[in-house]
C-alpha angles and dihedrals in degrees: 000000000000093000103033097030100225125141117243095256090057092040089050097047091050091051098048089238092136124132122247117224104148095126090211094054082048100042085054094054088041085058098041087052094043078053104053107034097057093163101055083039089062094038083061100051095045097064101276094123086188103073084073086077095057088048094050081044089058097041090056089041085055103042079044083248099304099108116114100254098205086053093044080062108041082045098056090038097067097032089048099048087060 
């Protein structure tokens, strides 16, 4: 900010350091990472609460950290509870 002169929004949009909450871009990344991690997936499902951590891990490597976390969870709660 200090050697450009730029305000944050316009630093942050330039840097692509915005944060995703479109609830459809992040439900895509929620299904492709159910797909593709069947065993935490089980885990899950079979009572180890903690493997929900790994799959939120997975979501925000994929959307490069700007997914909305408290989206990422709500997200992989309901799809993992079908």
């Amino acid at each position: 900010m200090w050697e450009f002169g730029k305000d944050a929004d316009t630093i942050v949009k330039e840097e692509g350091l915005v944060q995703i909450t479109d609830t459809g871009a992040i439900e895509e990344i929620v299904k492709q990472v159910i797909a593709n991690n069947p065993q935490p997936v089980a885990d899950f499902k079979s009572g180890n609460g903690k493997a929900i951590g790994f799959l939120v891990g997975q979501v925000m490597k994929e959307s490069k950290g700007r997914a909305n976390p408290g989206m990422v969870n709500q997200l992989l709660q309901k799809y993992l509870k079908d």
